[in-house]
C-alpha positions as CSV (number, residue, x, y, z in Angstrom):
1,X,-10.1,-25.1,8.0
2,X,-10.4,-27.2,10.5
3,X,-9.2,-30.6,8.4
4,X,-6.1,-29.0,8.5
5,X,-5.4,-29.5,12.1
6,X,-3.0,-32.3,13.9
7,X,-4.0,-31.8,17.5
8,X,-6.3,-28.6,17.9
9,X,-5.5,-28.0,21.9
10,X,-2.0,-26.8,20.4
11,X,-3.3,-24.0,19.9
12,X,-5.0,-23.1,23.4
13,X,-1.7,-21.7,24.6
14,X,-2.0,-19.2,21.9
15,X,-5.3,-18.0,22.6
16,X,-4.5,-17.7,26.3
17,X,-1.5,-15.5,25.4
18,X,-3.7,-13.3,23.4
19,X,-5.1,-11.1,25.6
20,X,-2.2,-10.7,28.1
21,X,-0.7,-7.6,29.6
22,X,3.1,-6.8,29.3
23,X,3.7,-8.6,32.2
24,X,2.5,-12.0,31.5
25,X,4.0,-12.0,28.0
26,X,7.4,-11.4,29.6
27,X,6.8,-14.0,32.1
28,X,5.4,-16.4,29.0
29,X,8.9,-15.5,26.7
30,X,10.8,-17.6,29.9
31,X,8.6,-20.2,28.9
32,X,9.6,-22.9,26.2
33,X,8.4,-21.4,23.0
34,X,4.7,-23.3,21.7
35,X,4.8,-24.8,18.6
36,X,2.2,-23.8,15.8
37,X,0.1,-26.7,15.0
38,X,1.3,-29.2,12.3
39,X,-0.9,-29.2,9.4
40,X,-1.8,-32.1,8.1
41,X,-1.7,-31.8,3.5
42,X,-3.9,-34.4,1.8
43,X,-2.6,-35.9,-1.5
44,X,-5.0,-33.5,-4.2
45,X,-7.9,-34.5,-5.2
46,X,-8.4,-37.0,-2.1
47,X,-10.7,-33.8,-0.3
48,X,-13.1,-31.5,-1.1
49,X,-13.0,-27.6,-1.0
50,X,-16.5,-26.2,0.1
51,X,-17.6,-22.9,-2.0
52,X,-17.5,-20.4,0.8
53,X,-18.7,-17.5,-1.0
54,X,-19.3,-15.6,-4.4
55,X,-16.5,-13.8,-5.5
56,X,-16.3,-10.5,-5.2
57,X,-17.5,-8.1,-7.8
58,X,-16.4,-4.3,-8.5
59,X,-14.2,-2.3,-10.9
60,X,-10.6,-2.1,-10.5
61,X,-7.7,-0.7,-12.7
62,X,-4.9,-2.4,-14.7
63,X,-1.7,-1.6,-15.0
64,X,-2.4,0.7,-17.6
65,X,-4.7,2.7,-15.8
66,X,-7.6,1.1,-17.6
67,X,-11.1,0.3,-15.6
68,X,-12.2,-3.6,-15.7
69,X,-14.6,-5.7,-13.8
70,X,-12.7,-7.3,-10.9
71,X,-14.2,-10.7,-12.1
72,X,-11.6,-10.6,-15.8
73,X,-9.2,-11.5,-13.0
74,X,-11.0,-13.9,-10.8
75,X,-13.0,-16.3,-13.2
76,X,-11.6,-18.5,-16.2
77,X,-9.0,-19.9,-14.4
78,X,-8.0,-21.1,-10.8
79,X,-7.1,-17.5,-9.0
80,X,-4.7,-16.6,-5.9
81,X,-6.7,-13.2,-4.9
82,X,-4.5,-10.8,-2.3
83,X,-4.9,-7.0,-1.1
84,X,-1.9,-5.2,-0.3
85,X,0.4,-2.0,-1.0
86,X,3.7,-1.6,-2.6
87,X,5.5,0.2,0.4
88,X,4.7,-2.5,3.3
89,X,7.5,-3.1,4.9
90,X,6.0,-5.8,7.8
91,X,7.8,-8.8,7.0
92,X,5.0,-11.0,8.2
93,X,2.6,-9.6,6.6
94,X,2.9,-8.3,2.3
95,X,6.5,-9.2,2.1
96,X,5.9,-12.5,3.4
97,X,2.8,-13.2,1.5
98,X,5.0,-12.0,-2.0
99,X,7.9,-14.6,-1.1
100,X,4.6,-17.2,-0.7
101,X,3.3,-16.6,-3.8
102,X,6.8,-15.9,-5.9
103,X,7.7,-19.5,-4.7
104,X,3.7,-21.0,-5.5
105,X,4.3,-19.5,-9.1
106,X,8.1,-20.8,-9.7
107,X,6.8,-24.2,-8.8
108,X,3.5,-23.9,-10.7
109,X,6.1,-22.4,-13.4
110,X,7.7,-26.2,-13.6
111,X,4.4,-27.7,-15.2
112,X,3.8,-25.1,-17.8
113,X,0.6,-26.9,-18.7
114,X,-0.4,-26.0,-15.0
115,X,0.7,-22.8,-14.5
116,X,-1.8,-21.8,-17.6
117,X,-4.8,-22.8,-15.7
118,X,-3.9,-20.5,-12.5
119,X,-3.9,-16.5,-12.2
120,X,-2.5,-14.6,-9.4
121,X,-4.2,-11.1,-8.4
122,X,-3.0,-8.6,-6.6
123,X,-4.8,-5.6,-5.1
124,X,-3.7,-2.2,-3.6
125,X,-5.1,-1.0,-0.6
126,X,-3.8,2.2,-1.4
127,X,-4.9,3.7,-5.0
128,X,-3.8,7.3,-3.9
129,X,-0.5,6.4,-3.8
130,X,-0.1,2.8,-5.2
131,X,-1.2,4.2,-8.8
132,X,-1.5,2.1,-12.1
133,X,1.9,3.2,-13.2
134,X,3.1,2.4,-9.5
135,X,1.5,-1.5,-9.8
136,X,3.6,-1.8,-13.2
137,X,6.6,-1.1,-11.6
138,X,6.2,-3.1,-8.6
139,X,5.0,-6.4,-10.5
140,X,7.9,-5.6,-13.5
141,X,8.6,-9.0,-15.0
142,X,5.9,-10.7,-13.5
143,X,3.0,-9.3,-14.7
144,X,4.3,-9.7,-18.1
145,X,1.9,-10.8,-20.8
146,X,3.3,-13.4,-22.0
147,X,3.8,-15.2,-18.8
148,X,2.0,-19.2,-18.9
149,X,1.0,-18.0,-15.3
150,X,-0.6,-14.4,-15.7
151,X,0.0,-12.4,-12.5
152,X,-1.9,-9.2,-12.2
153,X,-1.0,-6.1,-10.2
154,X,-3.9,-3.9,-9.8
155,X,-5.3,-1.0,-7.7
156,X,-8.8,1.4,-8.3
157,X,-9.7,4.9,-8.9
158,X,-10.5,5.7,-5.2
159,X,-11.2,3.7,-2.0
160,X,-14.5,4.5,-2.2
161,X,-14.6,2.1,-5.1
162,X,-12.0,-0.3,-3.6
163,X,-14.5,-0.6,0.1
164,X,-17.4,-2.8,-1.3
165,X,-14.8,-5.1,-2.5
166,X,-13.3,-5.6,0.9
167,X,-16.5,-5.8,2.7
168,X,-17.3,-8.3,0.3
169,X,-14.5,-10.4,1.1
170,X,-13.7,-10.1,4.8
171,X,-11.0,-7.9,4.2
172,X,-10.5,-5.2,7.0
173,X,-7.9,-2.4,6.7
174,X,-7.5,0.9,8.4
175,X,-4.7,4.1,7.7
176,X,-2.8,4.7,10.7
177,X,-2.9,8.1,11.9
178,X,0.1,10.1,13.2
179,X,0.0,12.3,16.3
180,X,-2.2,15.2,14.5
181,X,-4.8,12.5,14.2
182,X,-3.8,12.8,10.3
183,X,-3.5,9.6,7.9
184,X,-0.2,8.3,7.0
185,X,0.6,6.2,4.4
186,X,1.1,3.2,6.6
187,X,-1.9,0.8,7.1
188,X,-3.3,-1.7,9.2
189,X,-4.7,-4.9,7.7
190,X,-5.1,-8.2,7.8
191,X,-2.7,-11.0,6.1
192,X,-5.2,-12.8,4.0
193,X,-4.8,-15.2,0.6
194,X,-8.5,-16.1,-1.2
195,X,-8.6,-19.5,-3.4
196,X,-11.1,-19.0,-5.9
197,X,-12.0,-21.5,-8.7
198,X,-12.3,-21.5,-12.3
199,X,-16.3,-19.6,-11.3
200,X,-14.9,-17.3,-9.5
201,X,-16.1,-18.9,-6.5
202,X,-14.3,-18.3,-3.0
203,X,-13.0,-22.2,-2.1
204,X,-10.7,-21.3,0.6
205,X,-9.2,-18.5,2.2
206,X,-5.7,-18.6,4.3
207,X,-4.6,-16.6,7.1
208,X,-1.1,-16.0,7.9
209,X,-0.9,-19.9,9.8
210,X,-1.7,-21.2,6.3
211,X,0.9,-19.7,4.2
212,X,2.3,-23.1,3.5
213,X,3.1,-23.7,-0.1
214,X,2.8,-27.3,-0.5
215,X,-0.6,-27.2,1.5
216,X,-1.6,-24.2,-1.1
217,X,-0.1,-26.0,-3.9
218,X,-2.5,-29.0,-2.9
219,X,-5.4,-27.2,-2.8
220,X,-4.9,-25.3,-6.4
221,X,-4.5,-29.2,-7.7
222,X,-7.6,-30.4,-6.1
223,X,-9.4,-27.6,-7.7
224,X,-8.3,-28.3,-11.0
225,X,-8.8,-32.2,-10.8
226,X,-12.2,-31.4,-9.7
227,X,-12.6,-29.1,-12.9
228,X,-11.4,-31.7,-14.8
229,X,-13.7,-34.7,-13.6
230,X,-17.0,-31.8,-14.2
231,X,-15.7,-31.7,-17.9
């Protein structure tokens, strides 16, 4: 993702804050605050997306507790692929990435002709608790049917069958343990959004400094013009 970047040694202050102690974090906060880089977003079309990776395969379950490949909901059209669970209450991480994608699919909404050729797919990390009936209530109106823009809310029978899917991807998550050393419901994982395209094919993948909506938007577009010119 580097195309993205304005001026790359913006983000050298970061990294040098990363592995701090308490100390020189509290002496950094007295510090004027560093911006995060400026992206730059392309007109669609004008760029190219590299395949990354094959998308993932596996079974999952839909809302109505029904097993189906992973790859009904990641091929046929241009897909928004996430993994989270219904009780994350991090604002920067599944809360934030739901406002990202409520406002990608309100705009994509505006061009119904558009919003027909995308999919949104969401994942639980959690199929013990998050179960289909769980996933139906937590998508309500958006995962209706009859939506141009399908969004699916899905988890799996076990995380046994859920863990070749995230090692597929990238995708790392742990359950946080309380002071027993037992697992709570809360869980560790990283803020990711996959792009695939109309192959189910992974085209890009943003992390939490690349939840922009017009950049996103952008991207889904350049797919679909590039589907477009193959026809």
């Amino acid at each position: 993702m580097w195309r993205r970047y304005v001026d790359i040694w913006a983000l050298l202050p970061l990294l040098l804050l990363s592995g701090t102690d308490g100390a020189r974090l509290a002496g950094a906060a007295q510090r004027p605050a560093v911006l995060p880089p400026q992206l730059i977003v392309p007109a669609a079309g004008s760029y190219h997306l590299p395949v990354i990776q094959q998308g993932p395969r596996g079974t999952v379950l839909d809302s109505d507790g029904r097993d189906r490949p992973l790859e009904r909901y990641t091929t046929g059209r241009v897909t928004l692929l996430n993994f989270m669970y219904t009780y994350c209450s991090d604002p920067s991480a599944c809360p934030a990435l739901f406002s990202t994608l409520h406002g990608l699919r309100e705009r994509l909404l505006n061009t119904p002709a558009m919003a027909r050729q995308v999919q949104f797919a969401s994942v639980s990390f959690d199929p013990l608790n998050d179960t289909p009936e769980a996933m139906r209530l937590y998508g309500g109106a958006l995962g209706s049917a009859g939506q141009p823009l399908r969004w699916h809310f899905l988890t799996s029978r076990s995380v046994e069958k859920l863990q070749p899917i995230l090692d597929d991807l990238g995708q790392s998550t742990s359950v946080q343990l309380d002071a027993q050393g037992k697992p709570t419901r809360l869980y560790y994982h990283q803020v990711k959004l996959f792009l695939l395209d109309r192959q189910g094919r992974v085209r890009e993948i943003y992390s939490p400094a690349f939840l922009q909506p017009e950049l996103i938007y952008r991207d889904i577009q350049t797919l679909l013009l590039e589907a477009d010119a193959g026809r």
